[in-house]
C-alpha positions as CSV (number, residue, x, y, z in Angstrom):
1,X,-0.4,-16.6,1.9
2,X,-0.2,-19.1,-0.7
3,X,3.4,-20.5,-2.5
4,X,1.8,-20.0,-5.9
5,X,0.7,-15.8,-4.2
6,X,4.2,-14.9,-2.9
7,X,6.0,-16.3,-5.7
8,X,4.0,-13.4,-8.2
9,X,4.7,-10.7,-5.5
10,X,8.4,-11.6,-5.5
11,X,8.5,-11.2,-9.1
12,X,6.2,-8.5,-9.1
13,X,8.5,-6.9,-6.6
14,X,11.6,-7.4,-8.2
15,X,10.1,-5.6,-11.0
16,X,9.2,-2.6,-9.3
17,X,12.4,-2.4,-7.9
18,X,13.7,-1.8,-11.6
19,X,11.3,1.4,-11.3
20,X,14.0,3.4,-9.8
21,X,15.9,3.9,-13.3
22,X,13.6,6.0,-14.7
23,X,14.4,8.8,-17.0
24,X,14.0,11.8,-14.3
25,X,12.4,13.9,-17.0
26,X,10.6,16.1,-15.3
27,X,8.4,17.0,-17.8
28,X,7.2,14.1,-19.5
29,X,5.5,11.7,-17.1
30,X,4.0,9.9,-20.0
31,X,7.4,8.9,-21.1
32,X,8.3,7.8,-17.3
33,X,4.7,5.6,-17.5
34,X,5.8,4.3,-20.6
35,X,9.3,3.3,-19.3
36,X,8.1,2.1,-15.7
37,X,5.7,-0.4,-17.8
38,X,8.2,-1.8,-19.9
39,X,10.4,-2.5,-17.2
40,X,7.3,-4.5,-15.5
41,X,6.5,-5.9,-19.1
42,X,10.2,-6.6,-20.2
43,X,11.5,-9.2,-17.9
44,X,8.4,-11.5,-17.5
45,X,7.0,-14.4,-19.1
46,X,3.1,-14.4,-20.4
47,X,1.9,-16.1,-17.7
48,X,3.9,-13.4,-14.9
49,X,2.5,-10.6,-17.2
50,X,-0.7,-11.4,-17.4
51,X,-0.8,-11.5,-13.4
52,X,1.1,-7.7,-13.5
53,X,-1.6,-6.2,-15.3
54,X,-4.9,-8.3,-13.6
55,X,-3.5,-6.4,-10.3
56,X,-2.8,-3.1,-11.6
57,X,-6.1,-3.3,-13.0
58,X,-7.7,-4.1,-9.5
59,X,-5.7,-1.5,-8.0
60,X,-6.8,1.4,-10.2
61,X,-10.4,0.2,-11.2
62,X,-11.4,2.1,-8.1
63,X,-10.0,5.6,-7.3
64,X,-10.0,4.9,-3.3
65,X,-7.5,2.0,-4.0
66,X,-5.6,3.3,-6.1
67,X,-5.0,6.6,-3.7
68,X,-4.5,4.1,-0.6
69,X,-1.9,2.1,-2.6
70,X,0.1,5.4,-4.0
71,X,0.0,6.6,-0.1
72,X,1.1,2.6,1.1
73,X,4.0,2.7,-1.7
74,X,5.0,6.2,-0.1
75,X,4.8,5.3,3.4
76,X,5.4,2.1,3.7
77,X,2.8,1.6,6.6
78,X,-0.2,3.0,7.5
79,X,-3.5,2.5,9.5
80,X,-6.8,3.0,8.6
81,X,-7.3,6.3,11.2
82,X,-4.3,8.0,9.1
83,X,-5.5,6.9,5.5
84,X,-9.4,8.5,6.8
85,X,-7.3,11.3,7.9
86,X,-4.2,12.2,5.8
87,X,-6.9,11.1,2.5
88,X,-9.9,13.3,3.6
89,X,-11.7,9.3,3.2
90,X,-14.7,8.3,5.0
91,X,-14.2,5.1,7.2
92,X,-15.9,2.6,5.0
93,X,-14.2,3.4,2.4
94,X,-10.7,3.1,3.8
95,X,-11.4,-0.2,5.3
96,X,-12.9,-1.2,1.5
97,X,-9.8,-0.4,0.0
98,X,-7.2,-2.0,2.7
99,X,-9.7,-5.1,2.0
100,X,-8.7,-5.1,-1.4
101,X,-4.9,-4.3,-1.5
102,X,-5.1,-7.5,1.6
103,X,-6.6,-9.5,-0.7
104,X,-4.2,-8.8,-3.7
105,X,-1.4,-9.6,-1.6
106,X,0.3,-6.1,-1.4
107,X,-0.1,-5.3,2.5
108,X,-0.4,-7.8,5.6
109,X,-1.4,-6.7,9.2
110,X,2.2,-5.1,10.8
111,X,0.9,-4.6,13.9
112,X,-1.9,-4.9,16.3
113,X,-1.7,-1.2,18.8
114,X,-2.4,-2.3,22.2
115,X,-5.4,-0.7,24.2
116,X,-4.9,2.8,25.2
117,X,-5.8,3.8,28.6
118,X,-9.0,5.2,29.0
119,X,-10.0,4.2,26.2
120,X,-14.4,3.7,25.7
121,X,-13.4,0.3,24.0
122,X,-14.2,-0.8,20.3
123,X,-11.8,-2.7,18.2
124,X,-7.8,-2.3,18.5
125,X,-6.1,-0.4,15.5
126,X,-3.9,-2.4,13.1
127,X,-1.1,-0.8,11.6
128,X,-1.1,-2.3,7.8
129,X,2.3,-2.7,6.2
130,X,3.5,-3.0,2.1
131,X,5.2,-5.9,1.6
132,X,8.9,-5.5,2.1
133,X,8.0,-2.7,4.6
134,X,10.7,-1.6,7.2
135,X,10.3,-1.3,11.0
136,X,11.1,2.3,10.7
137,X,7.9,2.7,8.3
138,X,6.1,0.4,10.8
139,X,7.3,3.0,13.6
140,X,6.2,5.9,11.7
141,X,2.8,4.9,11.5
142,X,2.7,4.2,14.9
143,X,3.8,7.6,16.2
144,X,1.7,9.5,13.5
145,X,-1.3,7.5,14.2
146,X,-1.1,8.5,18.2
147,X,0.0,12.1,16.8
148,X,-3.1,12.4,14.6
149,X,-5.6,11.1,17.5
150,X,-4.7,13.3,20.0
151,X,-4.8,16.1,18.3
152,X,-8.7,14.9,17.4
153,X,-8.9,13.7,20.9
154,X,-9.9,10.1,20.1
């Protein structure tokens, strides 16, 4: 990942961080929305703002992404067996949207599951992670992606 890359996550993060002061109102989301974007808007220059909105507009410019981000920001970690599963989303298009939220910076491969016995072969799951992820997020999706495949048996 580039300087220039992690530099606007950092300050994208930081921001986010801000987030957890919202109003609580229960019943007006709008006025959360509205506060949660100033708080993103608030602190940054033109140039850090700009970058703010061209990602949230490549995150929710496609419903798939947006639901695999919300679920990343949730979770913390996830692989692409659980976002099929826990989303009710065929294959392609998870692996679509973990393409996307890659390329935006926002996740990074966590960890590479090692082959299970008996298995017919294929490729090795990869547990992707949110940046700033914990181990304990990273070890959830581990233990709920084995959970979910042998209760489907694969």
């Amino acid at each position: 990942m580039s300087y220039r890359k992690t530099s606007e996550n950092r300050v994208l993060r930081e921001k986010l961080q801000d987030l957890n002061t919202l109003s609580g109102d229960e019943g007006s989301p709008i006025g959360d929305i509205v506060h949660a974007f100033k708080l993103l808007l608030d602190k940054g220059d033109t140039n850090s703002t700009s970058t703010i909105l061209s990602k949230l507009r490549s995150i929710f410019a496609s419903k798939a992404v947006s639901e695999v981000f919300t679920y990343f920001c949730l979770h913390g970690a996830s692989t692409s067996w659980i976002l099929q599963s826990e989303l009710d989303m065929p294959e392609a298009t998870a692996y679509r949207a973990l393409k996307q939220l890659r390329t935006l910076g926002f996740i990074a491969p966590a960890l590479k599951v090692s082959k299970v016995r008996h298995s017919k072969g294929g490729p090795r799951p990869t547990i992707w992670a949110l940046e700033g992820a914990s181990q304990e997020e990273v070890a959830r999706a581990y233990h709920e992606m084995r959970r979910s495949r042998k209760e489907t048996g694969k």
